[in-house]
C-alpha positions in Angstrom: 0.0 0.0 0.0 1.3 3.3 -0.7 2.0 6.5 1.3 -1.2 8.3 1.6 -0.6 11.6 -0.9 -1.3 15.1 0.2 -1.7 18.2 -2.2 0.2 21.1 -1.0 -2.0 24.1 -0.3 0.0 27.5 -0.2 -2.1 30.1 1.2 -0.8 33.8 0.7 -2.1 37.3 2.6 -3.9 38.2 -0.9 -5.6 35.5 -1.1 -6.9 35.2 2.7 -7.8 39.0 1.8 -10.1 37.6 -1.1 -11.4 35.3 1.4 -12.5 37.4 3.9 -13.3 40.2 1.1 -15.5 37.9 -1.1 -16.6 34.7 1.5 -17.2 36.2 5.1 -19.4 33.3 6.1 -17.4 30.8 5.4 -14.3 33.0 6.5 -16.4 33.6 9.6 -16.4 30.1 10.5 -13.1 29.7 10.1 -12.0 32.7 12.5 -14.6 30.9 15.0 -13.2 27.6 14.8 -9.6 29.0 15.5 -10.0 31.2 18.1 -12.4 28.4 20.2 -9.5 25.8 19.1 -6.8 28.1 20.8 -9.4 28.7 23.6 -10.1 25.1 24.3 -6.1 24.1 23.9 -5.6 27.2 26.8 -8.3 26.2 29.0 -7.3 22.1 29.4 -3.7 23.7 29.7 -5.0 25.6 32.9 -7.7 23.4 34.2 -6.8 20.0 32.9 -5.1 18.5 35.7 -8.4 18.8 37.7 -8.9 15.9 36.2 -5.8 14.1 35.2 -2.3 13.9 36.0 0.4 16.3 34.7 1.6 13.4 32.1 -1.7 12.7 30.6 -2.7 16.6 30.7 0.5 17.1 28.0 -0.7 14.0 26.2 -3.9 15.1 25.5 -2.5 18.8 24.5 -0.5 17.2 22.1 -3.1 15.5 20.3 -5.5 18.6 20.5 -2.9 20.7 19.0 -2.1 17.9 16.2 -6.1 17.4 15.5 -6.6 21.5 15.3 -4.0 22.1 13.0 -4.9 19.6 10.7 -8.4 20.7 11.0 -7.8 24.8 10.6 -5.2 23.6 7.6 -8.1 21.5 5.7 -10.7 24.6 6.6 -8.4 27.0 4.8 -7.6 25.0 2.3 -10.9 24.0 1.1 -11.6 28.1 1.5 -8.5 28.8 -0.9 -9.6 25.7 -3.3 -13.4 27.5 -3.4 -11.8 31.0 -3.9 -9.9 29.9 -6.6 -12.8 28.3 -8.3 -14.6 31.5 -8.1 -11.9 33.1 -9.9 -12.1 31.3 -12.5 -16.0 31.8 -12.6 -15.4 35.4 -12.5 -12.5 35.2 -15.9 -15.4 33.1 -17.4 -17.8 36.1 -16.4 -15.4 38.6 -17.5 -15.0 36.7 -21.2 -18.9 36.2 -21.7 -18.9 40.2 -20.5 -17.1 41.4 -23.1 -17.8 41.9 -26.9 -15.9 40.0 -29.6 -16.2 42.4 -32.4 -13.3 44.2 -32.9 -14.8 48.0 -32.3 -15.3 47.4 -28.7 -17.4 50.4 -28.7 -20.3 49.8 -31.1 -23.6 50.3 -29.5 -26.5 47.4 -29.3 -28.0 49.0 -32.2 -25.4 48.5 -34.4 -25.6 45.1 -33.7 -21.8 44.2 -34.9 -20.3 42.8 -31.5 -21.8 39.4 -30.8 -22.3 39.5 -27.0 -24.3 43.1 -27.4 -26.3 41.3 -30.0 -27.1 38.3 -27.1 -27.7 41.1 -24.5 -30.9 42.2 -27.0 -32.1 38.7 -27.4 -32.1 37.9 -23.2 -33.8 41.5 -22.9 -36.6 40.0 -25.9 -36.7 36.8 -23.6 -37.1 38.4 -20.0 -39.4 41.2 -22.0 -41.6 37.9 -22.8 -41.6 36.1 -19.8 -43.2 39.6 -18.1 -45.7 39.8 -20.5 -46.6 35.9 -19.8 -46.2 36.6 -16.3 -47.1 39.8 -15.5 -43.6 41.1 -14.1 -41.6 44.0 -14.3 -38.1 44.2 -15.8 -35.8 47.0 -14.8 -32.5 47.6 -17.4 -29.6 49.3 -16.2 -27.4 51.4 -17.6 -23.8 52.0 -16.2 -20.4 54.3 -16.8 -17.5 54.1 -14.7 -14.6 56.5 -14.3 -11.8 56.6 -12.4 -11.3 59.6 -10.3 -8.7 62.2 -11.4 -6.9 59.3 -14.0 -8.1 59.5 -17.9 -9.5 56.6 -19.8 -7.1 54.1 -20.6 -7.0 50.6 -21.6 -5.1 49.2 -18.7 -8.1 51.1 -16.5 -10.8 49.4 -18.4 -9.3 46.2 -18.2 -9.2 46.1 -14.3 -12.6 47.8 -14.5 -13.8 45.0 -16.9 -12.8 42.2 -14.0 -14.4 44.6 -11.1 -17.3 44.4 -12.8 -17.2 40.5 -13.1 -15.9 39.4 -9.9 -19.0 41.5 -8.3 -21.8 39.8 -11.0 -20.0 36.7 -10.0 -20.7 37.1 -6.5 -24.2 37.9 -7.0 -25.0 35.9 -10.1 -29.2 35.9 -9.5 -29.4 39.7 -9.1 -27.2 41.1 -12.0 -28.3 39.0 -15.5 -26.9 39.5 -18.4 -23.6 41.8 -18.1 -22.5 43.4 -21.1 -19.5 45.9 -22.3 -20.7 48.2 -24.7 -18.2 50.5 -24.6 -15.1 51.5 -22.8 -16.2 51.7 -19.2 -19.8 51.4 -20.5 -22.1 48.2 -19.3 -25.5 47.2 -19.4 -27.0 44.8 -17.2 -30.5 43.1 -16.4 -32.7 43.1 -13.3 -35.5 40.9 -13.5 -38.7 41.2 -11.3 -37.2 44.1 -10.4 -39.0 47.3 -10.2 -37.8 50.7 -9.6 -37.9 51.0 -6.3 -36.1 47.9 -5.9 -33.6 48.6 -8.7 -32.6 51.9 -7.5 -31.9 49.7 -4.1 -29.9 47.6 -6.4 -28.1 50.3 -8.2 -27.1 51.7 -4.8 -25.8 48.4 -3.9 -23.5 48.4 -6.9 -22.0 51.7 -6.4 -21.4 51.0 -3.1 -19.5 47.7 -4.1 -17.5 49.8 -6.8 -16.8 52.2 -5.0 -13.0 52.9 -6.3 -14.8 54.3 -9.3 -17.3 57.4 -10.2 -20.1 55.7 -11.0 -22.9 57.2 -13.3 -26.3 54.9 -13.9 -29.4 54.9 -15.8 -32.2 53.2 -15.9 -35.6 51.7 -17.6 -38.3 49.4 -16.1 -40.6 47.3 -18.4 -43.8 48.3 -19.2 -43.6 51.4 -17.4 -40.6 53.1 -19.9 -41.1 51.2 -22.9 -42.2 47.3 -23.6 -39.5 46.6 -26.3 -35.9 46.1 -26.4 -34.7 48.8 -28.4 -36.8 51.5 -26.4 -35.5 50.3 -22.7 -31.7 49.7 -24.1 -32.0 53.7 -26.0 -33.9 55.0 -22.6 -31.4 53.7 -20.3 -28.5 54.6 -21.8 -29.2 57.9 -22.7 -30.3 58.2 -19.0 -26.9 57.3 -17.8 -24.9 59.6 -20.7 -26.6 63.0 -19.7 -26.1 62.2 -15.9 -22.3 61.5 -17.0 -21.9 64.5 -19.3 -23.9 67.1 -16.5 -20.9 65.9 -14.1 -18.0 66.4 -16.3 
């Protein structure tokens, strides 16, 4: 029989950051189980020979220590293992996100980038499914700029992940993600109406909050009960809030 095989996990101050940034719960439980692990390992240190002799008091401190290490070690690990998958979800976000054509800024009605041209056959899908169901549909409109640095690629790249890593983390709320343009994005709320989505929309400034972020916004039927109309209302919304603060 062979030696039993174990996968080396290397855990860096980045990535516990992520952790803690991006899976508090699960982070939480992991703080919990290490401070009551050092708590129990200090109190049978203090109060263990109550009930056995000095000898068998170091004994069973030794094995304590042995089983929480192993134990914090596998916690963390499995943490880092599910962080890293969710960095990959996000690169896969980030690549669905962004259009293929090769003018990055061509608007939906254009219709030359491929991803802009799926973003108008979701919004004709959820616009269907509210007329079948009698829901609302909110779209949202957003421009992001990074305070007191001009527009530049390497900006828009970083901005692009931002912007995946948060629909990542809340995949149900945000549908749909879409560059349009540099520092331009579209994105879908469904059942959402505009109460809720300007709770949503707050939300999303808040989580991007290294950027100047500008946002409009149209609601099925209330705005307009076709693609074109919402996508046209929405982003026009969010241009003339953007060019009345530059």
């Amino acid at each position: 029989m062979g030696k039993p095989h174990f996968t080396a996990v290397r855990v860096t101050l980045s990535q516990l950051a992520a952790l803690f940034s991006h899976a508090p719960a699960q982070t939480g439980v992991l703080v919990t189980v290490a401070l009551s692990g050092l708590a129990s390992i200090a109190l049978w240190g203090l109060y263990g020979d109550l009930l056995l002799p000095n000898l068998g008091v170091v004994a069973v401190i030794e094995v304590l220590i042995v089983c929480y290490g192993g134990f914090v070690a596998a916690l963390t690990a499995s943490l880092v293992r599910s962080q890293d998958r969710w960095q990959v979800e996000s690169t896969l976000t980030l690549r669905d996100m962004l259009s293929g054509g090769s003018n990055v800024a061509a608007s939906v009605q254009a219709g030359s980038p491929f991803h802009a041209g799926q973003l108008r056959l979701r919004l004709e899908e959820e616009i269907a499914k509210c007329k079948e169901y009698a829901t609302l549909l909110t779209v949202v409109a957003m421009r992001l700029e990074l305070p007191g640095e001009a527009p530049s690629r390497a900006g828009f790249t970083q901005a692009n992940f931002d912007v995946a890593q948060l629909v990542t983390s809340h995949r149900g709320a945000l549908v749909c993600p879409t560059a349009l343009g540099m520092f331009e994005y579209v994105f879908l709320l469904p059942n959402c109406e505009r109460r809720s989505a300007r709770a949503m929309i707050m939300f999303v400034a808040s989580a991007m909050k290294r950027y100047r972020c500008f946002f409009g916004r149209a609601v099925f039927p209330d705005d307009g009960e076709d693609a074109d109309t919402l996508l046209r209302l929405a982003t026009e919304e969010c241009g003339m809030l953007h060019n009345s603060a530059a």
